[in-house]
N, C-alpha and C positions, 0 to 999 in steps of 0.2 A: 504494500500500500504506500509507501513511504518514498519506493521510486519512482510510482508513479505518479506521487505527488512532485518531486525531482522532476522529473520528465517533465510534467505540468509546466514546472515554474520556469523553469530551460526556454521552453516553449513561449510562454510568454515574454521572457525578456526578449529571444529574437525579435516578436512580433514589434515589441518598443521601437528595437535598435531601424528593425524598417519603416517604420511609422515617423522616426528622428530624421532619417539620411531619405528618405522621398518626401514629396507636397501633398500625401495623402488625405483625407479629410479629417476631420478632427474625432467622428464617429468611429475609425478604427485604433484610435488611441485611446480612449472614452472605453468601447468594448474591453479592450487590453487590462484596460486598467483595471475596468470591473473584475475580470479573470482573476487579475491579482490577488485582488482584496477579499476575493472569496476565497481563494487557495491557501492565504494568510489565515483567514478566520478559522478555516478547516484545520490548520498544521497546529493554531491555540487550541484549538478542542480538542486535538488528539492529546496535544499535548498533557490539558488540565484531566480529561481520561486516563491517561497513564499517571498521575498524581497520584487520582482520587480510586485507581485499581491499586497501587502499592500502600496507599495509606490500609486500604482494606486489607489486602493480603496480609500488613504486620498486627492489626488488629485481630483479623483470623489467627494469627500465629499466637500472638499472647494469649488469647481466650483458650486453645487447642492447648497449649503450654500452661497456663494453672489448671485446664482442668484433669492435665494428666499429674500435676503436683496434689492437688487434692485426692482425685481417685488414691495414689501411691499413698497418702497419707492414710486414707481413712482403710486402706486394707492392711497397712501395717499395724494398725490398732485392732482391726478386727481379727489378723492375724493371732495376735498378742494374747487376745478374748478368748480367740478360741480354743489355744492350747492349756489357755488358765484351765480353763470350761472341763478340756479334757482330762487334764490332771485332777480336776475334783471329782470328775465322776468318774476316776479310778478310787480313788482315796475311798468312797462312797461304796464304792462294791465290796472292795476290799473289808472297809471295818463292819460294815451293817447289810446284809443281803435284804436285810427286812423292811429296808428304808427304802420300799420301791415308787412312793408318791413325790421323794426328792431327785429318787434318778429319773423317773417320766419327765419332772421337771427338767432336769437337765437336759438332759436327752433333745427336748423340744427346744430347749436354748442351743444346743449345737444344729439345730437342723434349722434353726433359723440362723443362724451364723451361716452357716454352709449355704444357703439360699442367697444369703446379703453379698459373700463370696462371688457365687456364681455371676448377680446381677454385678459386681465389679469388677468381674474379668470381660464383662458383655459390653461395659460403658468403655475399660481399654480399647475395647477392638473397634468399637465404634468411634474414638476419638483417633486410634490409627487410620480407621476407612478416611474419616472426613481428610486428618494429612496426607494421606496419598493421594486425595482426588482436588482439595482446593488448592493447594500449596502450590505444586508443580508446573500447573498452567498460570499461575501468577509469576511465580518465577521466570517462567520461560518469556512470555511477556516482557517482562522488565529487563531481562538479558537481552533479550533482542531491540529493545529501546535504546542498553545503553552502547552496543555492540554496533549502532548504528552513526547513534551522534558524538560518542565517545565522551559521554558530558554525564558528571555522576551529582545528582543535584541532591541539595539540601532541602529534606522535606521538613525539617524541625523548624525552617527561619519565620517570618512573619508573612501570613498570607500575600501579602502586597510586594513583596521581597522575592525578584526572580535569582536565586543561588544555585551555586555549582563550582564544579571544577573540569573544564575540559582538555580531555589526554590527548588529542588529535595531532597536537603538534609538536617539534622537538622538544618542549618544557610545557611543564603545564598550565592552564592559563584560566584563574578564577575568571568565575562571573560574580556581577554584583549589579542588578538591575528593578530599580524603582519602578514599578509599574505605573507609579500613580502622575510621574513625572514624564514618561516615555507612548506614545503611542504602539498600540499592536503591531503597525506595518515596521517603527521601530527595531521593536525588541525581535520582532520575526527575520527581519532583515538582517539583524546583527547576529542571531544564533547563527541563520544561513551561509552568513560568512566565514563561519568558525567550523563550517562542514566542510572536509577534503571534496574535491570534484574528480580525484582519483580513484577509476575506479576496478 
C-alpha cells in the first residue's frame, strides 16, 4: 500500500514539474494539487492508524501480561491449599477412621480445589490462544511500518508532538515536530524527504 502511495506521489510531482515548464491551464495544476492533498491526508491517517494499532497492541500486551501474573498467582496459592488440604486428610484417616463427616468434608474441599485448578489451567491456555492470535499481526504491522520509513517514533510524547528517531541515513536523525505550529502538507512533506528513493 505504501508504494503505491510512493508511486502516487512520484506521479504527481511529474504532473507539477509539466504543468511548471508548459502554459498549460491553471485547471491541470489545480487537479494536481488536489491529488496531492488527498495523498497527504491518506499517508496522516495511515499514519495516526499505525499509532493508534501499536498503542493497542501494548495495551493488549499488558492486560495479557497481569492476567497471566494473576492466574500464576492465585494457582500458586491454590497450589499451597491444596497440598495443606491433602496433608490433613491424611492426618485424619490416619488418627480417626471414625471421623468420616470431616473427611467428606475434606474431600469436597479438594475436589473443589481441583475444579478451581482445572478452571486455571483453562484461563492459561486461553490467555496463551488470545497471545498467539492478537500479538503477532500487531507486530508484524508495526515491523513493516518501521522496516519501511526507518523512523522509530515516540509514542509516550504529547499528542501534538510528532517524535522519533530516523535510521535511514549514515547517522541518525531525531524528529521533533509541533503539529500545532506546522501544516499537514508540512510535516508530510518533511517525513517524505527523510524517505530513501532507493530502491
Amino acid at each position: 500500500m505504501l508504494c503505491e502511495q510512493i508511486k502516487e506521489y512520484v506521479d504527481v510531482s511529474r504532473e507539477i514539474v509539466k504543468v511548471m515548464v508548459s502554459d498549460s491551464a491553471a485547471v491541470a495544476l489545480k487537479k494536481s494539487l488536489d491529488r496531492q492533498e488527498a495523498m497527504i491526508d491518506l499517508l496522516l491517517d495511515t499514519e495516526t492508524e499505525a499509532s493508534q494499532l501499536i498503542r493497542d497492541f501494548m495495551a493488549v500486551e499488558e492486560k495479557v501480561a497481569q492476567t497471566l501474573l494473576d492466574t500464576e498467582e492465585t494457582k500458586q496459592k491454590t497450589s499451597s491449599k491444596l497440598q495443606k488440604i491433602e496433608r490433613e486428610l491424611q492426618e485424619k484417616i490416619e488418627k480417626n477412621s471414625s471421623l468420616e463427616s470431616g473427611i467428606k468434608f475434606l474431600q469436597k474441599e479438594l475436589e473443589e480445589l481441583k475444579m478451581m485448578e482445572e478452571e486455571i489451567a483453562d484461563m492459561e491456555r486461553e490467555a496463551d490462544e488470545d497471545t498467539t492470535t492478537v500479538i503477532p499481526s500487531a507486530v508484524y504491522l508495526a515491523k513493516l511500518f518501521h522496516n519501511v520509513t526507518k523512523i522509530d517514533w515516540d509514542y509516550n510524547c504529547d499528542p501534538s508532538l510528532i517524535k522519533g528517531i530516523h535510521y535511514g541515513g549514515e547517522i541518525a536523525q531525531p524528529i521533533s515536530i509541533d503539529s500545532n505550529q506546522h501544516s499537514k502538507i508540512f510535516i508530510c512533506n518533511y517525513l517524505w524527504s527523510l524517505l530513501s528513493t532507493d530502491w
